[in-house]
C-alpha positions as CSV (number, residue, x, y, z in Angstrom):
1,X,-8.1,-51.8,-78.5
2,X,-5.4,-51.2,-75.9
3,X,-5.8,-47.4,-74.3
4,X,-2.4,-45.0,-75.5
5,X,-0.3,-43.6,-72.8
6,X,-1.9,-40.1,-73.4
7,X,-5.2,-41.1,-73.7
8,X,-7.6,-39.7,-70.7
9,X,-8.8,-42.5,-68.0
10,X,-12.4,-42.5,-67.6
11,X,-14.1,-40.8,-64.4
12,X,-15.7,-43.6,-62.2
13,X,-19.4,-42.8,-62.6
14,X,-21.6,-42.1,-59.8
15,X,-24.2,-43.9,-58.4
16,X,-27.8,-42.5,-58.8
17,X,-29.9,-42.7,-55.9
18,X,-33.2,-44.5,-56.8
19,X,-35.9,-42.6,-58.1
20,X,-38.2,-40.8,-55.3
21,X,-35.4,-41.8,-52.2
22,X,-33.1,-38.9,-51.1
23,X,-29.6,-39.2,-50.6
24,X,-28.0,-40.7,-48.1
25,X,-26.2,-38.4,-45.4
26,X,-23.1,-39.2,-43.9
27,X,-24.1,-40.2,-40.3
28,X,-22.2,-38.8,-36.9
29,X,-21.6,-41.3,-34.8
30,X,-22.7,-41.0,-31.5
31,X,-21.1,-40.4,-28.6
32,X,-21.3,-44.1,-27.4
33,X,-18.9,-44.9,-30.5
34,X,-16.4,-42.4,-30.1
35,X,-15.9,-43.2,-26.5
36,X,-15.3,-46.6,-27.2
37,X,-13.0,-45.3,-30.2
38,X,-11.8,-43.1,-27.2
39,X,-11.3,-45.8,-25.0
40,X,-9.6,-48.3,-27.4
41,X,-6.9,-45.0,-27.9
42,X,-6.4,-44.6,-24.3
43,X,-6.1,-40.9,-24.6
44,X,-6.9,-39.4,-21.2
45,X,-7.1,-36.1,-22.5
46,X,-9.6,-36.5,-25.4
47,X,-11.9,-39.0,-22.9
48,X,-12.1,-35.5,-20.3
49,X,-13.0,-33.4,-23.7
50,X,-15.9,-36.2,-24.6
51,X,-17.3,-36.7,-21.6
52,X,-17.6,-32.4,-21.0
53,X,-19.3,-32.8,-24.7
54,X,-21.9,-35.4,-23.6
55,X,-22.6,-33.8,-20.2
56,X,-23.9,-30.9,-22.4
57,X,-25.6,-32.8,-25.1
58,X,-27.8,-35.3,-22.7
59,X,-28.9,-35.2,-19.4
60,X,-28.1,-38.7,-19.7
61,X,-24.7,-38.4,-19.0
62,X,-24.6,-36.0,-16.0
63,X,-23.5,-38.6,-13.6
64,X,-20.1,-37.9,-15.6
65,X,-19.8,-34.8,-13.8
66,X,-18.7,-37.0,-10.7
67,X,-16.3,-38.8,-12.5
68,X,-14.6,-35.1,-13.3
69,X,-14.9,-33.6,-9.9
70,X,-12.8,-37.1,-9.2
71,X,-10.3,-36.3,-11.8
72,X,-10.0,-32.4,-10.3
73,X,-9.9,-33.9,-6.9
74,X,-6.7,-35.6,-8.2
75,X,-4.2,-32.6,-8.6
76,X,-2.5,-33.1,-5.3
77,X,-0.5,-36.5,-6.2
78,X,0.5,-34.6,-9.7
79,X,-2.2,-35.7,-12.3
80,X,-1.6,-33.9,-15.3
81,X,-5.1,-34.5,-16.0
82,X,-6.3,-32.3,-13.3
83,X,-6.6,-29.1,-14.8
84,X,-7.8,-30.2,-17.8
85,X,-10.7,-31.3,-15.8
86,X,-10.9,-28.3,-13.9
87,X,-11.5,-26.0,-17.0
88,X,-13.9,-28.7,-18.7
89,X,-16.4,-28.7,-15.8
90,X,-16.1,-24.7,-15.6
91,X,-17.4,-24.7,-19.1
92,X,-19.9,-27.4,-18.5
93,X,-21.1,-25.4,-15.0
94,X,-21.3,-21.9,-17.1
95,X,-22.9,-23.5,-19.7
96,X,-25.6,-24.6,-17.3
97,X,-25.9,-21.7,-15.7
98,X,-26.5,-19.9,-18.6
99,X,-29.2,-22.5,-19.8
100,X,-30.6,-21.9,-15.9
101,X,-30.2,-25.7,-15.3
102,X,-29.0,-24.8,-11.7
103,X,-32.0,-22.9,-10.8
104,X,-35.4,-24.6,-9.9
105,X,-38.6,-23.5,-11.9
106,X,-42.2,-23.1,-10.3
107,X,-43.8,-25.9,-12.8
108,X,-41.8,-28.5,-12.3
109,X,-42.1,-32.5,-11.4
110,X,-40.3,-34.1,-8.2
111,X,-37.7,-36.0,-10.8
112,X,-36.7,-32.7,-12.2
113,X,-36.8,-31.2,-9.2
114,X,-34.1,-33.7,-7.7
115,X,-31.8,-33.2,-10.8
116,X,-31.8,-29.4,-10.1
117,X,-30.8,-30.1,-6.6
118,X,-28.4,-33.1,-7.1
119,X,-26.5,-30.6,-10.1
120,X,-26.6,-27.6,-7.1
121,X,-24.9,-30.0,-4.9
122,X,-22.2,-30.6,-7.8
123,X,-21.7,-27.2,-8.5
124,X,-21.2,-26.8,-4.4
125,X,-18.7,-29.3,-4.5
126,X,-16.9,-28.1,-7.9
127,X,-16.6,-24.3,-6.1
128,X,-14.7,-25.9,-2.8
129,X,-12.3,-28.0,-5.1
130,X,-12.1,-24.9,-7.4
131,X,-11.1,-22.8,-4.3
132,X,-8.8,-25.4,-2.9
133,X,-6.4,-24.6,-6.0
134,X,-6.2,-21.0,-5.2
135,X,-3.5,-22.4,-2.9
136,X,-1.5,-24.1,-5.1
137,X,1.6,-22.3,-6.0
138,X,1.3,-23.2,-10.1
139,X,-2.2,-23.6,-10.4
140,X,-3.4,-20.5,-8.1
141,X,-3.5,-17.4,-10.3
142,X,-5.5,-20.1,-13.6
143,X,-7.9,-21.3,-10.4
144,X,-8.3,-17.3,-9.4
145,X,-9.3,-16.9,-13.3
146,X,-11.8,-19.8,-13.1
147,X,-13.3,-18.8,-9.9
148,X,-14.3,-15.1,-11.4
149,X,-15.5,-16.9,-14.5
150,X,-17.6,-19.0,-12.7
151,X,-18.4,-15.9,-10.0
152,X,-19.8,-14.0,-13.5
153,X,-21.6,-16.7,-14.7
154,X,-23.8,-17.6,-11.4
155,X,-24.5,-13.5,-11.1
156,X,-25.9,-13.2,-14.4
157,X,-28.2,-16.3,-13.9
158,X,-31.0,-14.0,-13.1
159,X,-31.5,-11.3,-16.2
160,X,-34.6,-9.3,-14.3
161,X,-33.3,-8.8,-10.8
162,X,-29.6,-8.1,-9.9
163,X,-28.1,-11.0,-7.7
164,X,-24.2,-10.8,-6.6
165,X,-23.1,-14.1,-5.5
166,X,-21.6,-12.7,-2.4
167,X,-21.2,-16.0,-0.4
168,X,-18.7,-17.5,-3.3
169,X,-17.0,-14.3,-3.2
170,X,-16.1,-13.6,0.3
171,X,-15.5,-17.2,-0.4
172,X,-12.4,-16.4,-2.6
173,X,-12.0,-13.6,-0.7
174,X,-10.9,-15.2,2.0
175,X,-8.8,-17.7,0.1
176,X,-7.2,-15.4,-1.5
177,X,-6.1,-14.1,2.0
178,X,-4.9,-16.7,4.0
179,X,-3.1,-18.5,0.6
180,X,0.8,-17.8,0.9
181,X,1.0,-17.2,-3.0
182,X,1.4,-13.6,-3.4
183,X,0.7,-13.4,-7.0
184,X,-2.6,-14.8,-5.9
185,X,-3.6,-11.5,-4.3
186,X,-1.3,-9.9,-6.6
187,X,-3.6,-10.6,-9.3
188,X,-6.7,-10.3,-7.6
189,X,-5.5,-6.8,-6.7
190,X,-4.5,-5.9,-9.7
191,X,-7.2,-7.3,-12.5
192,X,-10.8,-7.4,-10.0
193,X,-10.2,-5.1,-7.5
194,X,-8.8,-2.0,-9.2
195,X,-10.5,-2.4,-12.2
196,X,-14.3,-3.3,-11.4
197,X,-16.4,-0.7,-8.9
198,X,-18.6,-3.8,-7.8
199,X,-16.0,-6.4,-7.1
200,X,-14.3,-3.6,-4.8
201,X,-17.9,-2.7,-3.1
202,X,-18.5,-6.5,-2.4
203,X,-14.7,-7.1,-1.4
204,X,-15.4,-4.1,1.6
205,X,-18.1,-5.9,2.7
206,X,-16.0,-9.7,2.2
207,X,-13.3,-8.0,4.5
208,X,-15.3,-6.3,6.9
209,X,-17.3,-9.8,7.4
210,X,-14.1,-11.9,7.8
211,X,-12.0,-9.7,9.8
212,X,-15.2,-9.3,12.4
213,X,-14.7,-13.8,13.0
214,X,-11.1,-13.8,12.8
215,X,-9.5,-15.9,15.5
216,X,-7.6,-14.3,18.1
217,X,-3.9,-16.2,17.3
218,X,-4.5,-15.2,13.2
219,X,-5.5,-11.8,13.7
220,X,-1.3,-10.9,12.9
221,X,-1.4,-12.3,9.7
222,X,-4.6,-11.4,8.9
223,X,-3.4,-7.9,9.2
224,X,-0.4,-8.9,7.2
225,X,-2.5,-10.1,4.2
226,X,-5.4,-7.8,4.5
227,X,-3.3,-4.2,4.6
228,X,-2.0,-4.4,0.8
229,X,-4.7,-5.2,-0.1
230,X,-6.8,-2.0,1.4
231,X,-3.6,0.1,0.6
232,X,-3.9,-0.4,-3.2
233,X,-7.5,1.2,-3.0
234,X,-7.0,4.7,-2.9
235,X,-9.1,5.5,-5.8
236,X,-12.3,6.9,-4.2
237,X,-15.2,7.6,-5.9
238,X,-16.7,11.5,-5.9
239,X,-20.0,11.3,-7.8
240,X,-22.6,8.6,-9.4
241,X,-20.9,9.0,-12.9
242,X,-17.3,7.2,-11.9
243,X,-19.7,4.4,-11.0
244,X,-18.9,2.7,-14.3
245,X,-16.9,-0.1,-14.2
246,X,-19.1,-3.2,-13.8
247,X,-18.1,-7.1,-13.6
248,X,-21.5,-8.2,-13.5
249,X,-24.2,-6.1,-15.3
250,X,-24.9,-3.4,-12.8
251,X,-28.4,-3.1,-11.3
252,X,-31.5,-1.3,-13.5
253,X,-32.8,0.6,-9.6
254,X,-30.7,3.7,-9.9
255,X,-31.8,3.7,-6.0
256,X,-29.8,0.4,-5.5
257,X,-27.0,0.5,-2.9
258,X,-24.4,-0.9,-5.0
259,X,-25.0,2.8,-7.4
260,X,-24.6,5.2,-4.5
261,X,-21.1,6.8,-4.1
262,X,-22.0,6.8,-0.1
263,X,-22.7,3.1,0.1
264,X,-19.3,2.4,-1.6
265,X,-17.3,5.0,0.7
266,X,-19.3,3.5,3.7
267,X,-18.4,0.1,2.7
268,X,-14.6,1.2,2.7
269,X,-15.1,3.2,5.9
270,X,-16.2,-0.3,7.6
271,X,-13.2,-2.4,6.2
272,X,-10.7,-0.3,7.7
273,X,-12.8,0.2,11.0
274,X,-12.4,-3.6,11.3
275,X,-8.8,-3.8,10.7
276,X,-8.1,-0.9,13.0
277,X,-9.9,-3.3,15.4
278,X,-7.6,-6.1,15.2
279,X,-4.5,-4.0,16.0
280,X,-2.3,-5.8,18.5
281,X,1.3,-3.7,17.8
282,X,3.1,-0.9,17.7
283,X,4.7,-1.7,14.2
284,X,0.6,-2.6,12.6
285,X,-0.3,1.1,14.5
286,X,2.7,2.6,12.2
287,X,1.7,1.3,9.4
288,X,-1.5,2.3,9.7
289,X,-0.9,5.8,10.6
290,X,1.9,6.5,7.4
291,X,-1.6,5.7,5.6
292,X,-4.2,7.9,7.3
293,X,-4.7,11.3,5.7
294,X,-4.1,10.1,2.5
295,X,-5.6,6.5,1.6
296,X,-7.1,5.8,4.5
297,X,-9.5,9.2,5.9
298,X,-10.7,9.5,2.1
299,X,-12.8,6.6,2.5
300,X,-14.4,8.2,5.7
301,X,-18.2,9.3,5.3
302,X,-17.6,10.4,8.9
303,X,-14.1,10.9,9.3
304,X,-14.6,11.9,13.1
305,X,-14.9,8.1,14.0
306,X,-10.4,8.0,13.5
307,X,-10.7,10.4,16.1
308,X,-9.8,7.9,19.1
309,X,-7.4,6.0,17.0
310,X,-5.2,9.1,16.0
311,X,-5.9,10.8,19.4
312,X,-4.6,7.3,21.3
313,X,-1.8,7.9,19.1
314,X,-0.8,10.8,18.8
315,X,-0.8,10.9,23.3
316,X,1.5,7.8,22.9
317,X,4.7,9.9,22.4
318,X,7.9,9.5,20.1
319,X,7.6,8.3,16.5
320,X,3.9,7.4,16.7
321,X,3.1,10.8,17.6
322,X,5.3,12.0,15.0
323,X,3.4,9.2,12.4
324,X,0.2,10.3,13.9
325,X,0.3,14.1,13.8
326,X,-0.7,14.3,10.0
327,X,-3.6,12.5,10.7
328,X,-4.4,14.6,13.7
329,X,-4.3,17.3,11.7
330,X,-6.6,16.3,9.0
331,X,-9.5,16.0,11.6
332,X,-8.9,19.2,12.9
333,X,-8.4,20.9,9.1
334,X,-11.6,19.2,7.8
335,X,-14.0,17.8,10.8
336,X,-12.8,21.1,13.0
337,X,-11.6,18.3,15.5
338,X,-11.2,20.4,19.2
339,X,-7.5,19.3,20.6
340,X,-6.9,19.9,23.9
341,X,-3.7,21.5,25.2
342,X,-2.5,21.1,20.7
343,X,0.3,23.2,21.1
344,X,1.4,21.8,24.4
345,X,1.7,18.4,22.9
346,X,3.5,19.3,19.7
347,X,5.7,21.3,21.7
348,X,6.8,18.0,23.9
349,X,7.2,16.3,20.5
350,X,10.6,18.6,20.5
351,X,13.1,15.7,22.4
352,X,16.4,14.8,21.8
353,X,15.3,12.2,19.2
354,X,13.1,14.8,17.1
355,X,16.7,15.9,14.9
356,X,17.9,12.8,14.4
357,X,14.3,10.7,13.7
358,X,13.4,9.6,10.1
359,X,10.5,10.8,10.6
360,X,11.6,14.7,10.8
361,X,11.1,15.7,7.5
362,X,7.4,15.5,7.2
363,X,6.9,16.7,11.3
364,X,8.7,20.0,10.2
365,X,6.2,20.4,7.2
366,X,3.2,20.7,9.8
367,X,5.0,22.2,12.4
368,X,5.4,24.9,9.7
369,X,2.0,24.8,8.8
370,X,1.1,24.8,12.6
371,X,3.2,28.3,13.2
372,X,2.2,30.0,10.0
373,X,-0.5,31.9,11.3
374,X,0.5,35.6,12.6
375,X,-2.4,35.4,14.9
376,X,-0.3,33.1,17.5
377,X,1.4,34.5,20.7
378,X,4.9,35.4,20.2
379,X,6.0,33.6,23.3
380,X,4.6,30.8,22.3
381,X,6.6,30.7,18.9
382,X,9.6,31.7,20.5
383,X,9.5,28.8,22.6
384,X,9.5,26.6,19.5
385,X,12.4,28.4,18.1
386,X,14.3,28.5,20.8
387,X,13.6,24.8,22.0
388,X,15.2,23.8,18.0
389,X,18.0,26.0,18.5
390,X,19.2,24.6,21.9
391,X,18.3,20.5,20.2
392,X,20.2,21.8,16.9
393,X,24.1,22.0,19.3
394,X,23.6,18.3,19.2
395,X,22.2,17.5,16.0
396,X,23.7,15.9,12.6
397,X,24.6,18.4,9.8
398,X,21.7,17.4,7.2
399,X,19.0,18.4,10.0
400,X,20.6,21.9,11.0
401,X,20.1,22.8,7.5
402,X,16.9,22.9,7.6
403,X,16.4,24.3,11.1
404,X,18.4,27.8,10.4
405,X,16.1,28.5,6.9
406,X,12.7,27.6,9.3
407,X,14.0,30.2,12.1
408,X,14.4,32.9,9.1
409,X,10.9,32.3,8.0
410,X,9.5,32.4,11.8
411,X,11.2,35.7,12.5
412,X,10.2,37.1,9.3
413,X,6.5,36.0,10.1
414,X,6.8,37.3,13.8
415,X,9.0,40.1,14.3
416,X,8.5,40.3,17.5
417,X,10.5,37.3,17.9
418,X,13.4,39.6,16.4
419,X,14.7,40.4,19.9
420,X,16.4,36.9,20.2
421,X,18.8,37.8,17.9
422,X,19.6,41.2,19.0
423,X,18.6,43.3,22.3
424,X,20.1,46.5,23.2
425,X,20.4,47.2,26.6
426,X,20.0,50.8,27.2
427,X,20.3,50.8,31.3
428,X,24.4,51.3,31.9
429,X,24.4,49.7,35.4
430,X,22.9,46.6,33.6
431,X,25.3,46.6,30.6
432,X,28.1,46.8,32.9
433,X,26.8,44.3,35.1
434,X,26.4,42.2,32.1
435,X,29.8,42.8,30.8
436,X,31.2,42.1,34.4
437,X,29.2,38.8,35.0
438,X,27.5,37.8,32.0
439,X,23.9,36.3,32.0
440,X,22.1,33.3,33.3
441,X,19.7,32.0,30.0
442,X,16.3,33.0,31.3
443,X,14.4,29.8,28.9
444,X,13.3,27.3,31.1
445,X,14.4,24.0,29.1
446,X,11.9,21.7,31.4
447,X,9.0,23.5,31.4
448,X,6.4,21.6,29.6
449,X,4.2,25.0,28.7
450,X,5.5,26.6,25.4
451,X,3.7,29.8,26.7
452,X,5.6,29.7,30.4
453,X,9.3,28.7,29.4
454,X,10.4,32.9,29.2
455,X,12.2,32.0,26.0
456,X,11.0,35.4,24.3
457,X,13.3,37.1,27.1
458,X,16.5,34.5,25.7
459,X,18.5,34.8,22.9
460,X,19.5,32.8,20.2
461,X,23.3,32.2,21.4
462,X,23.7,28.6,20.0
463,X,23.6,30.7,16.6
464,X,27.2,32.1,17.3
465,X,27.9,28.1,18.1
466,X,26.8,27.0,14.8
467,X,28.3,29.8,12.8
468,X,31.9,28.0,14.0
469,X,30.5,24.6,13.2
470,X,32.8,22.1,11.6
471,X,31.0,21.2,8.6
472,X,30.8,24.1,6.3
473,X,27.5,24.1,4.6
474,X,26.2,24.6,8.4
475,X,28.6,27.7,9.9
476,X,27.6,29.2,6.2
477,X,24.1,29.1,6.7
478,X,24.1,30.0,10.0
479,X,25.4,33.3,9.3
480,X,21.8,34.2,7.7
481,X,20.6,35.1,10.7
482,X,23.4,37.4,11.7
483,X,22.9,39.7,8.6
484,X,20.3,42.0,7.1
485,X,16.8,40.3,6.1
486,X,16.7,41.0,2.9
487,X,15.6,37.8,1.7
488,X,11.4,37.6,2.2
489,X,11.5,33.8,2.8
490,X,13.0,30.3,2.1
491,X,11.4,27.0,0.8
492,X,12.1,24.9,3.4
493,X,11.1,21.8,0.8
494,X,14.6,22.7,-0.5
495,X,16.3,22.1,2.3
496,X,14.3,19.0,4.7
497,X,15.4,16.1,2.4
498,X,19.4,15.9,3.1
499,X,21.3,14.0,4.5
500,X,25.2,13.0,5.2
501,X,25.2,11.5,1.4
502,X,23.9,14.6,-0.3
503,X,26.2,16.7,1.9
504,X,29.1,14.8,0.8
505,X,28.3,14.5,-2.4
506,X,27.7,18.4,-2.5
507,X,31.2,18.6,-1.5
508,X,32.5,16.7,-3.4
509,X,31.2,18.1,-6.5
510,X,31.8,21.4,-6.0
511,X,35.1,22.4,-8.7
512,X,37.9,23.9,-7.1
513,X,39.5,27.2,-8.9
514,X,42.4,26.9,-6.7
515,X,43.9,24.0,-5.1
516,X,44.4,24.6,-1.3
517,X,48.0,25.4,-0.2
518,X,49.1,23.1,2.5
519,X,52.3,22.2,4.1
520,X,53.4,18.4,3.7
521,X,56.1,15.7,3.6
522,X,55.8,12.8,2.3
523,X,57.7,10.7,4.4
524,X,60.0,8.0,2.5
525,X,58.7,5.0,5.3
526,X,55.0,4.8,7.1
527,X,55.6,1.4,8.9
528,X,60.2,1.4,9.4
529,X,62.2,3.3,11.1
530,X,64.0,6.0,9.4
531,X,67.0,6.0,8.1
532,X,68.3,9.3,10.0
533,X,65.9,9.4,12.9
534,X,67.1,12.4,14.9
535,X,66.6,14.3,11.4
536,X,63.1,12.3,10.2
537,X,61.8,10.5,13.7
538,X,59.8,7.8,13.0
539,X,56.2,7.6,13.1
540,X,54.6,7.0,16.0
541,X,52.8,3.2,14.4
542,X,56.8,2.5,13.9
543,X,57.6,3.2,17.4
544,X,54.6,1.3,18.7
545,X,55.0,-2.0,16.7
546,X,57.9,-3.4,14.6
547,X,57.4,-5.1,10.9
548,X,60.7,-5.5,10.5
């Protein structure tokens, strides 16, 4: 009977297994098979992936490790291959690691003993090739990744004892320094060395190493590549408990060197010892010193050892003293540093080029600091007043600001410094004779003494000249000091930060109630003659040249 369109097709029975035999399980084929399914495909990509999967499923097929290191080997002619290799063998070396394949045991025969070794002497070879693509401009930042991978893995080989592989990171370290790939250290800097307290403790010690075997014609671009790097540290530790930030699982000894806050501020205090030694210019002394008391002297345990750097400086005259001064200062706020002759040298620091330096803003912060106390002689602080007022007849607008509002504050805090600005003379011959002949200006402009230049018997007569100054902001100001002090002081922060821009743009943003009243013709021609000359004579660039 023929089966209806709508009728049901039967199910294909199954086959029962024999009675007593289990059934059959579908059987993986080995690796053997799908390389040579691998092979017949010519797929490059899933060979690397197969031969990482045997290497970890057989010691049998270890001697494929070679044949990866050769792929790696192969990025410099372009093989897209190469990387793909690269991040197989990590995973097959931190798999290893991790199964302590890399590490000899006590019990253990000659044979297995020379396949420890021979996969140590892989592993070497895989870290040199590894670091070798820290250089390469597309591949460096991945490499940088795989090295710390790799760097994580080998330090956590050993789970009773704490063992940083310092060798393969002063290793990157100094890679990482001498590669011209800035997002290299860029991202170094930024996701190790910020974040983890025992990369930066190991990195001190990296530095400190490398910059002590630096060759004499590097040393320059050493300095270049090292600074940044120190620079971006300035997150010091101040107890045991900010010790918390680990890349590798910190050590069980709470009497480990790695856990002490001094060990770590030592460490930092070294690094920058060493690149203080490999100073060669003026500019790398700048730089150095715009960093001093605030990145650099935190790191200190014994903050006296800047001394000879910052004294050296700070004797060198112009802007270094200037950029040193701070730092100078520091020592002698918080290590009592003894100064010799202090106040002579700040008081030479008061040249021509003092006004009109970029530098001038944060000198007059300390110098105010330096002549706040009321227990200084008043000849001494005259000196410095008068010395500004004399440099200030010579100096841009945006600096004599700032110099009138200082010499308020200084009178108010020395009053005996007053009779600058106003003596009466009380012997008639005298004020006749001084009427008659006027005065010779007792200061002594070359004297190098602060306490031996007779400036408390001057006055301050370059006042009246800036009070007729030709910008207005200045002759306005100056008249402070020519009225009664009512005001107790000024914040000089409000005034030590313009410049010809902000005056201008002071000016020009000031609303007029009134426009000024001024008398002017607009001529009919700039460039021809006039029509009627002997009633509108031409301009004098119409008389010189002709456009006609």
């Amino acid at each position: 009977m023929s089966e209806g369109i709508n009728s049901r097709p039967k199910r294909p029975s199954k086959a029962k297994p024999a009675t007593g035999e289990p059934p059959k399980k579908k059987r993986r084929p080995s690796v053997e098979e799908e390389s040579d399914a691998i092979d017949r495909s010519e797929d490059p990509n899933a060979k690397i992936l197969l031969m990482e999967q045997g290497i970890l499923e057989s010691k049998k097929n270890y001697n494929d490790i070679v044949v990866l290191l050769g792929i790696m080997g192969d990025y410099e002619s372009g093989n897209p291959e190469s990387m793909l290799a690269t991040v197989a063998l990590s995973r097959v070396f931190m798999r290893l690691l991790g199964q302590g394949a890399l590490v000899p045991k006590r019990t253990v025969s000659d044979k297995q003993l020379a396949v420890v070794n021979w996969l140590r002497e892989q592993f070497k070879s895989f870290k040199t090739l590894l670091l070798s693509l820290l250089n390469d401009e597309e591949l460096g930042v991945t490499a940088l990744t795989l090295c710390m991978r790799v760097l994580q893995a080998e330090g956590q080989v050993e789970k009773d004892e704490y063992s940083f592989p310092t060798e393969f990171l002063r290793q990157i370290v100094h890679t990482v320094l001498q590669s011209e790939d800035e997002d290299v250290a860029k991202a170094y800097t930024e996701e190790y060395l910020e974040q983890f307290d025992d990369i930066r403790y190991h990195t001190f010690s990296s530095i400190t190493a490398i910059l002590q075997e630096v060759p004499e014609e590097d040393k320059a671009d050493m300095f270049d590549a090292v600074l940044p790097i120190l620079s971006a540290l300035d997150g010091v530790p101040e107890s045991a408990e900010e010790l918390e930030d680990w890349y590798i699982a910190r050590p069980k000894k709470k009497a480990h060197n790695i856990r002490s806050v001094q060990q770590h501020k030592r460490r930092g205090q070294e690094a920058w010892l060493a690149l203080m030694n490999i100073v060669e210019t003026k500019e790398q002394r700048k730089r150095l010193l715009k960093l001093v008391s605030t990145i650099i002297a935190p790191w200190f345990t014994k903050p006296e050892l800047l001394a000879d750097f910052l004294t050296n400086s700070y004797d060198a005259g112009g802007s270094m003293s200037l950029l040193a001064l701070s730092g100078v200062f520091y020592l002698i706020q918080e290590r009592n540093l003894d100064y010799p002759l202090f106040y002579h040298k700040l008081y030479s620091l008061l040249d021509n080029e003092i006004l009109h330096s970029k530098h001038r803003a944060p000198f007059f912060r300390l110098l105010n600091t330096f002549l706040s106390s009321t227990h200084l002689p008043a000849a001494l602080v005259a000196s410095f007043i008068k010395r500004l007022c004399r440099l200030s007849l010579n100096a841009p607008p945006s600096a004599i600001v700032f110099v009138i509002p200082w010499i308020y504050n200084q009178m108010r805090e020395h009053p005996t410094c007053t009779a600058m600005l106003h003596r009466e003379i009380r012997d008639p011959d005298v004020k006749k004779d001084l009427k008659k002949n006027g005065m010779d200006d007792p200061f002594d402009p070359n004297e190098t003494d602060p306490m031996q230049t007779d400036a408390i018997e001057s006055s301050l007569w370059e006042v009246t000249q800036l009070q007729s100054h030709y910008h207005p902001n200045v002759s306005t100001i100056a008249k402070i000091l020519s009225e009664q002090f009512t005001k107790q002081s000024y914040n000089i922060e409000d005034f030590l930060d313009h410049s010809y821009a902000t005056l201008l743009d002071a000016e020009l943003s000031k609303e007029l109630r009134k426009a000024p009243a001024v008398e002017f013709h607009i001529p009919k021609r700039v460039f021809l003659p006039q029509d009627e000359p002997a009633v509108n004579p031409d301009s004098l660039v119409a008389k010189l040249w002709d456009f006609s």
